[in-house]
N, CA, C and O atoms as a GROMACS GRO file, in nm:
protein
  480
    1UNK      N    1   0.822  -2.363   1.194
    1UNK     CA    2   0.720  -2.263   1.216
    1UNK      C    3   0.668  -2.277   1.358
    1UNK      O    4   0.639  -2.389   1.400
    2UNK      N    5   0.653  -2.154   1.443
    2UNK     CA    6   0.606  -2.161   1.587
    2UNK      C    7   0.470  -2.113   1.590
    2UNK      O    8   0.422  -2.001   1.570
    3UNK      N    9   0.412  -2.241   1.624
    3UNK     CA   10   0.225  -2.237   1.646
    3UNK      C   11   0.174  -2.226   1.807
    3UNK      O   12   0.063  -2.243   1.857
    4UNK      N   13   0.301  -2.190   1.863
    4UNK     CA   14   0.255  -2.183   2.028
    4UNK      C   15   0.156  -2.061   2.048
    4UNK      O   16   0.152  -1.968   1.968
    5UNK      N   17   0.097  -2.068   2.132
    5UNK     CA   18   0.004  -1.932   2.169
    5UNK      C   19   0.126  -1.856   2.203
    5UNK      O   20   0.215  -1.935   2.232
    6UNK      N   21   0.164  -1.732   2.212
    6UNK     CA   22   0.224  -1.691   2.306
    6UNK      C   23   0.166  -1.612   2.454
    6UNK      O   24   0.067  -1.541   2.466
    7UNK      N   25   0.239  -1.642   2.532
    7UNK     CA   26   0.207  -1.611   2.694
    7UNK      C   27   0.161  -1.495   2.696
    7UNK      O   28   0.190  -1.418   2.604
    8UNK      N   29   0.105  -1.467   2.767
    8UNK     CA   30   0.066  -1.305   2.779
    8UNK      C   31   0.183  -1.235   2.781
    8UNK      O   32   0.204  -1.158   2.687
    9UNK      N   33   0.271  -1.248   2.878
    9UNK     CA   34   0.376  -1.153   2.852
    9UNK      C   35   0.468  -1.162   2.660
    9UNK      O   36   0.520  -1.084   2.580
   10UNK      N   37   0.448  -1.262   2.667
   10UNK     CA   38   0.485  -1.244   2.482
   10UNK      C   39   0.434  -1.169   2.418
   10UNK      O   40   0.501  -1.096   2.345
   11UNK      N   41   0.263  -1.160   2.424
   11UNK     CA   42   0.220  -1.078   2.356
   11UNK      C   43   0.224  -0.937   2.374
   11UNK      O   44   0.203  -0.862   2.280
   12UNK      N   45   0.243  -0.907   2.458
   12UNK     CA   46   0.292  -0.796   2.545
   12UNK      C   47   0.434  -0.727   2.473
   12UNK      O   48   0.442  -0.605   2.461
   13UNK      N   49   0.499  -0.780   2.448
   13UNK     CA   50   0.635  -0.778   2.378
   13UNK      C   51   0.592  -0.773   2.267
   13UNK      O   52   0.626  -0.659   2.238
   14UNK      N   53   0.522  -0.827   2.145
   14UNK     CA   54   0.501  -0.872   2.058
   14UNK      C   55   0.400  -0.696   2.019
   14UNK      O   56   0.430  -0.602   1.945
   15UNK      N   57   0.320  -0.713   2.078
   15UNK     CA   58   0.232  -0.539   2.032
   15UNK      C   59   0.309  -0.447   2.060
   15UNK      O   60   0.298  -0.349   1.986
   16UNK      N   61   0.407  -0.437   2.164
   16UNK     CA   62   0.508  -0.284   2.187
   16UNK      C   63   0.616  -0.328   2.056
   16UNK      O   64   0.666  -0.231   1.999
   17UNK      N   65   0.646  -0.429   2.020
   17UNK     CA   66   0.746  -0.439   1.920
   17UNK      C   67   0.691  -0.378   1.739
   17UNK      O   68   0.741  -0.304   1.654
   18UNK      N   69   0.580  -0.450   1.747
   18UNK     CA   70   0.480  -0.390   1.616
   18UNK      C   71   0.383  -0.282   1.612
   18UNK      O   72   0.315  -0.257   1.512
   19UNK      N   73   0.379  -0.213   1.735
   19UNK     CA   74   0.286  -0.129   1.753
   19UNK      C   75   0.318  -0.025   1.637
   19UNK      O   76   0.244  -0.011   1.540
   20UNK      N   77   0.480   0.072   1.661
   20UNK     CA   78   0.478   0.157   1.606
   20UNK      C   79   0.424   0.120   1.436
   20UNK      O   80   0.338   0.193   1.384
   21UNK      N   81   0.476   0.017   1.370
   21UNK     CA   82   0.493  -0.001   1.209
   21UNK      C   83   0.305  -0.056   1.244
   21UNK      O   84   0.240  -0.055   1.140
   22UNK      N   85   0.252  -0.085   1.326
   22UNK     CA   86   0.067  -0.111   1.285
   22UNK      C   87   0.048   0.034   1.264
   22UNK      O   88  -0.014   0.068   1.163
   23UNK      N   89   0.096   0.131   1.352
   23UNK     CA   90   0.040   0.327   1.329
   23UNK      C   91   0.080   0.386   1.203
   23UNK      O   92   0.006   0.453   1.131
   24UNK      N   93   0.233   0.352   1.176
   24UNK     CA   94   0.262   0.368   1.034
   24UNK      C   95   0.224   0.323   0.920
   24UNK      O   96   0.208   0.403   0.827
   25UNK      N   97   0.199   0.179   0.901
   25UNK     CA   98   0.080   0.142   0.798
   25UNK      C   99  -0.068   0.216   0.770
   25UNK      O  100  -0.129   0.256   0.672
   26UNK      N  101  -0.086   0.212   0.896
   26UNK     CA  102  -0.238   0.255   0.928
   26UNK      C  103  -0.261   0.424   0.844
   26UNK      O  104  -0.322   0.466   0.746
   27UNK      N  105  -0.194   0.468   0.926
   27UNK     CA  106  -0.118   0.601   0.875
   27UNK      C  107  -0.128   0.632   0.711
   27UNK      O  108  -0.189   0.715   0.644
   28UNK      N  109  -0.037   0.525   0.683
   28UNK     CA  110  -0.031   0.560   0.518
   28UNK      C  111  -0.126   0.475   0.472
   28UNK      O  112  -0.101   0.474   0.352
   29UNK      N  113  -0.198   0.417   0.486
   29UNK     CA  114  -0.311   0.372   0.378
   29UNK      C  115  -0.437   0.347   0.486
   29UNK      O  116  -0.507   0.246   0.486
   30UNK      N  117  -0.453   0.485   0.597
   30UNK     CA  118  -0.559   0.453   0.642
   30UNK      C  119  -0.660   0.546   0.649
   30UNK      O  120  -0.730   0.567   0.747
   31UNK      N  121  -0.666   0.613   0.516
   31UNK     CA  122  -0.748   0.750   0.447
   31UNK      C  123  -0.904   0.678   0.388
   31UNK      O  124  -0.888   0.584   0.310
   32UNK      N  125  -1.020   0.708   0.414
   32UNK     CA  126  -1.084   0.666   0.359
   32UNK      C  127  -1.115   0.583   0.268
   32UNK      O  128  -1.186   0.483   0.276
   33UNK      N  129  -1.031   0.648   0.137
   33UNK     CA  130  -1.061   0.656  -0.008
   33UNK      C  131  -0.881   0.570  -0.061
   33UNK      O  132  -0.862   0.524  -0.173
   34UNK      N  133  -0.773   0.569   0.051
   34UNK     CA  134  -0.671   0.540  -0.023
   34UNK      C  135  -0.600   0.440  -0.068
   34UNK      O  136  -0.498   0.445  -0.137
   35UNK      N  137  -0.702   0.276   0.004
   35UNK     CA  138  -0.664   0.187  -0.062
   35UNK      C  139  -0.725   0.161  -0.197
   35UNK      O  140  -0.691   0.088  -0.291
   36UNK      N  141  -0.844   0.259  -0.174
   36UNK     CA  142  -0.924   0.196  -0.333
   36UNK      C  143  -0.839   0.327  -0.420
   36UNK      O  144  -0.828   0.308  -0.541
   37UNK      N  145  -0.792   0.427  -0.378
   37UNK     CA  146  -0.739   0.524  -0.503
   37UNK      C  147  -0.585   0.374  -0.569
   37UNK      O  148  -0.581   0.318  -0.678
   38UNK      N  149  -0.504   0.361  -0.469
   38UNK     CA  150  -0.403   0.259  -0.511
   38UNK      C  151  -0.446   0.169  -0.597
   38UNK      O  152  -0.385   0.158  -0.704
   39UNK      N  153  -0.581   0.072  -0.564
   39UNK     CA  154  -0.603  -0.030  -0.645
   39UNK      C  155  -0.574  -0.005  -0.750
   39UNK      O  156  -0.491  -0.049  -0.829
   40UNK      N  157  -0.741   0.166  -0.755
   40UNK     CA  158  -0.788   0.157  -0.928
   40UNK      C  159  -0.606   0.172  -0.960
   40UNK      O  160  -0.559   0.078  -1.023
   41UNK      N  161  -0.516   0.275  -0.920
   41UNK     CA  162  -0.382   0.279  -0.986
   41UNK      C  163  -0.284   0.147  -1.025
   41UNK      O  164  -0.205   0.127  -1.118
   42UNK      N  165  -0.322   0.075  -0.922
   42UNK     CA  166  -0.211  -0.061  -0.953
   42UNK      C  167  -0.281  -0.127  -1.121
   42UNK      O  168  -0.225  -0.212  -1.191
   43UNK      N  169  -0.399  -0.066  -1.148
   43UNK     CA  170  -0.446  -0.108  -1.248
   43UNK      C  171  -0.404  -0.057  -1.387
   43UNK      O  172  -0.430  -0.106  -1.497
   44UNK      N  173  -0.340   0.042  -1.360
   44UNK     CA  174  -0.254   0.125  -1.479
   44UNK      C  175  -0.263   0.311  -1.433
   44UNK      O  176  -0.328   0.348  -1.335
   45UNK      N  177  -0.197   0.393  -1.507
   45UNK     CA  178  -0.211   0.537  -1.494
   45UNK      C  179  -0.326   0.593  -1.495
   45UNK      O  180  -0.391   0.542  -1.586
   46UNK      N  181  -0.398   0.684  -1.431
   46UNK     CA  182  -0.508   0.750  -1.433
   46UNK      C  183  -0.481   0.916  -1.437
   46UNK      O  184  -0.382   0.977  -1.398
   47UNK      N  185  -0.591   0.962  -1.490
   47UNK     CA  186  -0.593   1.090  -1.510
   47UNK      C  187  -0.702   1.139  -1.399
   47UNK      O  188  -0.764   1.058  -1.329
   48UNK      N  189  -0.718   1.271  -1.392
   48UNK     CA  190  -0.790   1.287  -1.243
   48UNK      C  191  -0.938   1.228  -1.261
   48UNK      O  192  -1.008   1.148  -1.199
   49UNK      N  193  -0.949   1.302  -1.369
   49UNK     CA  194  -1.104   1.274  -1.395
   49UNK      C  195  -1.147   1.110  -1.387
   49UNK      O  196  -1.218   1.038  -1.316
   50UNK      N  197  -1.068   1.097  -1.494
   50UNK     CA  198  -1.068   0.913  -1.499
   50UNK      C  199  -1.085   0.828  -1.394
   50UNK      O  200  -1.152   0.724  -1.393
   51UNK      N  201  -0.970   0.916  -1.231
   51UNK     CA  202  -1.012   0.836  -1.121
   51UNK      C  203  -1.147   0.887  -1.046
   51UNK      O  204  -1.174   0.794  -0.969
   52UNK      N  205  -1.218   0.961  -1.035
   52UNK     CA  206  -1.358   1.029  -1.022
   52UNK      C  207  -1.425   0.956  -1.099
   52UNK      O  208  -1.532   0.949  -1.038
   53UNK      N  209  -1.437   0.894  -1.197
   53UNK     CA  210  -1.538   0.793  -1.267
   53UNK      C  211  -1.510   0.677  -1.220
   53UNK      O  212  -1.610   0.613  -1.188
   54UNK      N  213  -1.419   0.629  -1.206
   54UNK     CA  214  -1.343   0.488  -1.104
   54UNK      C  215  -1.403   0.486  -0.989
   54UNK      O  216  -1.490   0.402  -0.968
   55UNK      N  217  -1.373   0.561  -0.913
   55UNK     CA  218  -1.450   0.603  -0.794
   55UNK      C  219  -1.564   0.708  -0.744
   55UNK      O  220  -1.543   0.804  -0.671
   56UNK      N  221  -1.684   0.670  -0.799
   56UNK     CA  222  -1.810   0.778  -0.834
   56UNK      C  223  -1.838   0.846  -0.692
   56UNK      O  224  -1.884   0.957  -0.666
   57UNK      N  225  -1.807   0.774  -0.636
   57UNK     CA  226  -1.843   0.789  -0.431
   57UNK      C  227  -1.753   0.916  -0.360
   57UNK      O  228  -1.779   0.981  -0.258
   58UNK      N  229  -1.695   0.920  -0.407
   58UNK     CA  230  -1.566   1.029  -0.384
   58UNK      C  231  -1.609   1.163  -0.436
   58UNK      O  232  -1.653   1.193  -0.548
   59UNK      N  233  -1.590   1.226  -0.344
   59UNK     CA  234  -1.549   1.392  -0.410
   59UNK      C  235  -1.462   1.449  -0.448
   59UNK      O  236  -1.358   1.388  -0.420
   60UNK      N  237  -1.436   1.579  -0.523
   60UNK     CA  238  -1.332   1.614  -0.562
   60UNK      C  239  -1.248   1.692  -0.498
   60UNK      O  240  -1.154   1.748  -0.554
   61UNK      N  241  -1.275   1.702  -0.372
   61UNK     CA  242  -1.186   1.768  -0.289
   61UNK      C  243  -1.136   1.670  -0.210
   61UNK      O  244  -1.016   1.668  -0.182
   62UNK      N  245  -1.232   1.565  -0.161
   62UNK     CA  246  -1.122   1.416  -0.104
   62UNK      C  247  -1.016   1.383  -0.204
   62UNK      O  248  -0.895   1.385  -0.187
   63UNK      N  249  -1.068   1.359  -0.288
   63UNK     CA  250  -0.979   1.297  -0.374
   63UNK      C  251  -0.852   1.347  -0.412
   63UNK      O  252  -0.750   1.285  -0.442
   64UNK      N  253  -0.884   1.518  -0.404
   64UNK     CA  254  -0.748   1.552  -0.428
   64UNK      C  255  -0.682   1.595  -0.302
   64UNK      O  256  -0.570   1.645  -0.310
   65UNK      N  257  -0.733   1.583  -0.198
   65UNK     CA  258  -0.678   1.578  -0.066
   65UNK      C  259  -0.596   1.455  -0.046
   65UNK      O  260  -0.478   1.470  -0.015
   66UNK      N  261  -0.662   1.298  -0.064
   66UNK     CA  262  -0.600   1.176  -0.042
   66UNK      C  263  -0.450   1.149  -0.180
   66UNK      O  264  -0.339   1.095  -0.179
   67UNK      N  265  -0.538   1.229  -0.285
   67UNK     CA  266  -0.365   1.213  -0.389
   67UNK      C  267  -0.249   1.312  -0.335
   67UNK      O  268  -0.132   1.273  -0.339
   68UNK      N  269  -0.281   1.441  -0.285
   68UNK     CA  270  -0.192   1.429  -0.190
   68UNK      C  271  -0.110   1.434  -0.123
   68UNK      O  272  -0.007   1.500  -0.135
   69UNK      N  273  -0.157   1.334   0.002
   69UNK     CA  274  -0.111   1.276   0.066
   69UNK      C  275  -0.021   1.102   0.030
   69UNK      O  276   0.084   1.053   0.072
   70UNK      N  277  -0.113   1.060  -0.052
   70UNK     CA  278  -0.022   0.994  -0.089
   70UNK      C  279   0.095   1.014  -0.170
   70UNK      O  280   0.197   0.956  -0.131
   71UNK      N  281   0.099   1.059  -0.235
   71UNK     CA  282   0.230   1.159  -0.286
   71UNK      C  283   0.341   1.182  -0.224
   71UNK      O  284   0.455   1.143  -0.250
   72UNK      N  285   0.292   1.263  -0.120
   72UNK     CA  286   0.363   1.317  -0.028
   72UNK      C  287   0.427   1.190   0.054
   72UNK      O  288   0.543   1.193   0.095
   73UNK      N  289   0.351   1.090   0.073
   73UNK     CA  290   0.436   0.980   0.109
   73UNK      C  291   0.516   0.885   0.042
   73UNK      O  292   0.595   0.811   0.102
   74UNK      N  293   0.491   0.882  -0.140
   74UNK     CA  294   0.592   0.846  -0.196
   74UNK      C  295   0.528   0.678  -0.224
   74UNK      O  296   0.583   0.568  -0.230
   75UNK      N  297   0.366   0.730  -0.239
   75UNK     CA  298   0.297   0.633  -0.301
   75UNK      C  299   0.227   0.638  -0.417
   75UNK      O  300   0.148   0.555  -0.462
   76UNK      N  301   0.263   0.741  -0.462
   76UNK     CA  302   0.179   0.800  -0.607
   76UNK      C  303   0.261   0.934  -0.669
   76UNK      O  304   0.297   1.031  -0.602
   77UNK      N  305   0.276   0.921  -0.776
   77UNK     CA  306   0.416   1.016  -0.857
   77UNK      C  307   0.270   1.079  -0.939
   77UNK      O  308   0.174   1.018  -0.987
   78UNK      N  309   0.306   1.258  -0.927
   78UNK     CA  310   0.194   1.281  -1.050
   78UNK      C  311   0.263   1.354  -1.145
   78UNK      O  312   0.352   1.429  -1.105
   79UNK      N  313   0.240   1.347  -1.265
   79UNK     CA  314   0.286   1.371  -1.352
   79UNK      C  315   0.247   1.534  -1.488
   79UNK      O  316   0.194   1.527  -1.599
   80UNK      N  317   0.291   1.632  -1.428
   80UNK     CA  318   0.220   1.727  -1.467
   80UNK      C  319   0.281   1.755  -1.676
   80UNK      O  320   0.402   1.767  -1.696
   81UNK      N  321   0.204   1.758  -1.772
   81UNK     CA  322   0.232   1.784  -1.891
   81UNK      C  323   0.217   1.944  -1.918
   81UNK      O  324   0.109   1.996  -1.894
   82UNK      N  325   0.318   2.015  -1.964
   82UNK     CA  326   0.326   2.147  -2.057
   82UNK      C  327   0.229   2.154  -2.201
   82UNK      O  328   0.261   2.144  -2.320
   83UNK      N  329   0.084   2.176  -2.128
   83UNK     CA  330   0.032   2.098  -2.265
   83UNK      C  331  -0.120   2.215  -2.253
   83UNK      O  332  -0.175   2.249  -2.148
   84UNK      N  333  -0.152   2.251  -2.378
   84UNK     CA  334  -0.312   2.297  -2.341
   84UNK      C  335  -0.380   2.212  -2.424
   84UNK      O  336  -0.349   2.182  -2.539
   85UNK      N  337  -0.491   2.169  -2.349
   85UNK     CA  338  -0.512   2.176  -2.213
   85UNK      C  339  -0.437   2.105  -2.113
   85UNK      O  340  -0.397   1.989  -2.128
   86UNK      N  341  -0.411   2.207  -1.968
   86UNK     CA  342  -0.327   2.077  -1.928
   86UNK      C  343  -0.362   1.947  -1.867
   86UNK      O  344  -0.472   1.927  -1.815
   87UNK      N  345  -0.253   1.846  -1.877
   87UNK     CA  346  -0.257   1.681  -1.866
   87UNK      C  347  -0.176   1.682  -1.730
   87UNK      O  348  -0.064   1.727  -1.711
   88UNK      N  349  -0.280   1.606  -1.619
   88UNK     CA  350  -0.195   1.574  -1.508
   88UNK      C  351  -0.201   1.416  -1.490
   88UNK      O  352  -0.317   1.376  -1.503
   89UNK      N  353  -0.133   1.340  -1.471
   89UNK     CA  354  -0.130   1.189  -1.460
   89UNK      C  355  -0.116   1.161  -1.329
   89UNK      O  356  -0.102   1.253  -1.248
   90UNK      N  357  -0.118   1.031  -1.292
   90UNK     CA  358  -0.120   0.982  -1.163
   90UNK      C  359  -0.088   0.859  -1.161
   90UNK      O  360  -0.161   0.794  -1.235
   91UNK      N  361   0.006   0.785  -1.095
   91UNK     CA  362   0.084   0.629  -1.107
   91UNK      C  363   0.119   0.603  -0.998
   91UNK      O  364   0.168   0.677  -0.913
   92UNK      N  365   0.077   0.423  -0.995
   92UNK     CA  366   0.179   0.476  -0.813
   92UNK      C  367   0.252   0.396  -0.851
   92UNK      O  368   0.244   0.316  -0.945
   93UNK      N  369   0.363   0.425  -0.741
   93UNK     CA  370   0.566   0.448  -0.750
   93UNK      C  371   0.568   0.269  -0.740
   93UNK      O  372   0.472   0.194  -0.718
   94UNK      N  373   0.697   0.236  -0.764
   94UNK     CA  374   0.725   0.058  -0.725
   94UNK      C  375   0.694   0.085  -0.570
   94UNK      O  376   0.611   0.004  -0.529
   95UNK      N  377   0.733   0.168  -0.483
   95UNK     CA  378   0.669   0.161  -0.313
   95UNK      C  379   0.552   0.126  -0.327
   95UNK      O  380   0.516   0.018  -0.279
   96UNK      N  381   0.524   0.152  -0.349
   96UNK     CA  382   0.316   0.086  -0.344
   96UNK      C  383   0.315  -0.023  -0.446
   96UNK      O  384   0.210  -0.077  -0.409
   97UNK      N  385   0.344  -0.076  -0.520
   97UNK     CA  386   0.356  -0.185  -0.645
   97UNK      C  387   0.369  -0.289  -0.546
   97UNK      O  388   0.314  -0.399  -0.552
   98UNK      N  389   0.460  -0.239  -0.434
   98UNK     CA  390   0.484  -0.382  -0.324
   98UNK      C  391   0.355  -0.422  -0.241
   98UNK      O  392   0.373  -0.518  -0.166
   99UNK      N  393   0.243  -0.372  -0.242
   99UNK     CA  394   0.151  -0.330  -0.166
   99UNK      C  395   0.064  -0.440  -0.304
   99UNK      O  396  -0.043  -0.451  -0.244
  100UNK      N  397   0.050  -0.491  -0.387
  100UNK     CA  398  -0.015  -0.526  -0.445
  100UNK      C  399  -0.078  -0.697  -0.325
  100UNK      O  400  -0.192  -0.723  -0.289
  101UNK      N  401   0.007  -0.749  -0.306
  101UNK     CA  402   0.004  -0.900  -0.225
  101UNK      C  403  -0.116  -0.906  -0.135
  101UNK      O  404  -0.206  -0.987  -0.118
  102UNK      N  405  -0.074  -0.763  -0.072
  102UNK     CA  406  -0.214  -0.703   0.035
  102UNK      C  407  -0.353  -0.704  -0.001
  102UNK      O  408  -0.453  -0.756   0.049
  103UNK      N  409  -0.325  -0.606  -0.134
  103UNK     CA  410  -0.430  -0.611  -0.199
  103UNK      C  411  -0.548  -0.747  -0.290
  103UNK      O  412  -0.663  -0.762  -0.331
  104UNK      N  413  -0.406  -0.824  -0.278
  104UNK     CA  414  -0.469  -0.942  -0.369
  104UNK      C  415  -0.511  -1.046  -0.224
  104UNK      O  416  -0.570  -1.153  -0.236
  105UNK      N  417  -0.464  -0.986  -0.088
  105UNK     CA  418  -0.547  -1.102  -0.016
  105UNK      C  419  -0.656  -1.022   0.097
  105UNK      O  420  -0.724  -1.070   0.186
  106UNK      N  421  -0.642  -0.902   0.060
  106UNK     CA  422  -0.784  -0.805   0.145
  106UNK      C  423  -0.886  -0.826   0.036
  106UNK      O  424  -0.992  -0.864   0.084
  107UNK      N  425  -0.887  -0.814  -0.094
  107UNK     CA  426  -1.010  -0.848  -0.218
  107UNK      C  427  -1.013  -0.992  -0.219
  107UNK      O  428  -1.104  -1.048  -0.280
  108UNK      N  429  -0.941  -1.046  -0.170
  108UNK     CA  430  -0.973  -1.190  -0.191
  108UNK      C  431  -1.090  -1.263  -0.055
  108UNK      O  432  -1.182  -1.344  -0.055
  109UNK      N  433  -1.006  -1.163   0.065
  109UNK     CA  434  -1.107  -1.170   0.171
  109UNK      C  435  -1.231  -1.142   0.182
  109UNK      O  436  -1.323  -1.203   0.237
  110UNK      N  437  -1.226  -1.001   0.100
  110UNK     CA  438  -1.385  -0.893   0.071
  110UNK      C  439  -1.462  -0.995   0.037
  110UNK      O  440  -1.570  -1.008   0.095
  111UNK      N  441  -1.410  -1.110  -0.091
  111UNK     CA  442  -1.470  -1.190  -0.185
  111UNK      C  443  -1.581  -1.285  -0.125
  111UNK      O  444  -1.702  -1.291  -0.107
  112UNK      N  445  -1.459  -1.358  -0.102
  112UNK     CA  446  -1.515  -1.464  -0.031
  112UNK      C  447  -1.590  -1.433   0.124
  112UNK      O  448  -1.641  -1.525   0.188
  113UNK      N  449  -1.587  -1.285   0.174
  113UNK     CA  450  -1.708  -1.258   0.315
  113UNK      C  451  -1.807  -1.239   0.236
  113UNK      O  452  -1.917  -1.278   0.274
  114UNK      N  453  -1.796  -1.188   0.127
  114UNK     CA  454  -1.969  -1.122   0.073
  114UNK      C  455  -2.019  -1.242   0.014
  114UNK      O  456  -2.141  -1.243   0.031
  115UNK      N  457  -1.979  -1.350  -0.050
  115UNK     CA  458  -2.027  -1.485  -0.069
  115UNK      C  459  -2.095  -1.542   0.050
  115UNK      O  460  -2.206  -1.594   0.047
  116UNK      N  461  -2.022  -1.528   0.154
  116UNK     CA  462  -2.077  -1.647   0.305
  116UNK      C  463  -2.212  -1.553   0.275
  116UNK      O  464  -2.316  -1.601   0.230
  117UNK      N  465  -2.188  -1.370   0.316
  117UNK     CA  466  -2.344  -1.330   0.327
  117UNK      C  467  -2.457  -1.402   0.258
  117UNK      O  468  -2.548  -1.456   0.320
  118UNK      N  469  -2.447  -1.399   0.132
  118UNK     CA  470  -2.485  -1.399  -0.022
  118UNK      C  471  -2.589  -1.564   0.072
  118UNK      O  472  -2.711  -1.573   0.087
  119UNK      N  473  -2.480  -1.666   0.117
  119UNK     CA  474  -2.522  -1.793   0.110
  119UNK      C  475  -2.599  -1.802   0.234
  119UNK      O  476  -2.673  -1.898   0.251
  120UNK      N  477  -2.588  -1.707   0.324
  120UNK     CA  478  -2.642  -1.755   0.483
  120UNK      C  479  -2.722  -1.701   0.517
  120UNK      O  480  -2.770  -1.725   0.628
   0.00000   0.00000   0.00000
């Protein structure tokens, strides 16, 4: 494992090499509302409403603005039923399932910053 600082000119190399995929991440999960729409989902299927009670803070025109977009990027499959009344579902795809690791060390971070507050 390499613990060297790197030189300025490394780093230099190092941000033009990752720049584009930091804009593309950013990009796809850098919507207000769209890492917490993923969570509540990594948590099982939601129905629209269901995620509007999940997320009380949200409106219903974000919300169905940020589903989507994620969609459209192939982070959330919705699932429309032939049904009255109709049933629309919402899941996200194994592409975002990979996205869980993130999630388990950005909430783990959230965790443990709002503790230091809590203590200091």
């Amino acid at each position: 494992m390499n613990t060297a600082i790197p030189s300025p000119a490394d780093s230099d190399t190092v941000i033009a090499t990752f720049r584009d995929d930091v804009r593309c991440a950013v990009g796809l999960t850098g919507g207000k509302w769209k890492l917490e729409i993923l969570w509540v989902l990594n948590q099982r299927m939601h129905r629209f409403n269901e995620l509007r009670r999940a997320i009380p803070d949200v409106t219903q025109h974000m919300l169905t603005a940020q589903l989507r977009q994620l969609e459209a990027d192939g982070f959330v499959s919705r699932t429309v039923y032939a049904e009255v009344p109709p049933r629309v579902e919402y899941e996200i795809t194994d592409e975002a399932r990979q996205l869980r690791p993130v999630f388990d060390a950005v909430f783990a971070w959230a965790s443990e910053r709002s503790l230091r507050k809590q203590t200091a």
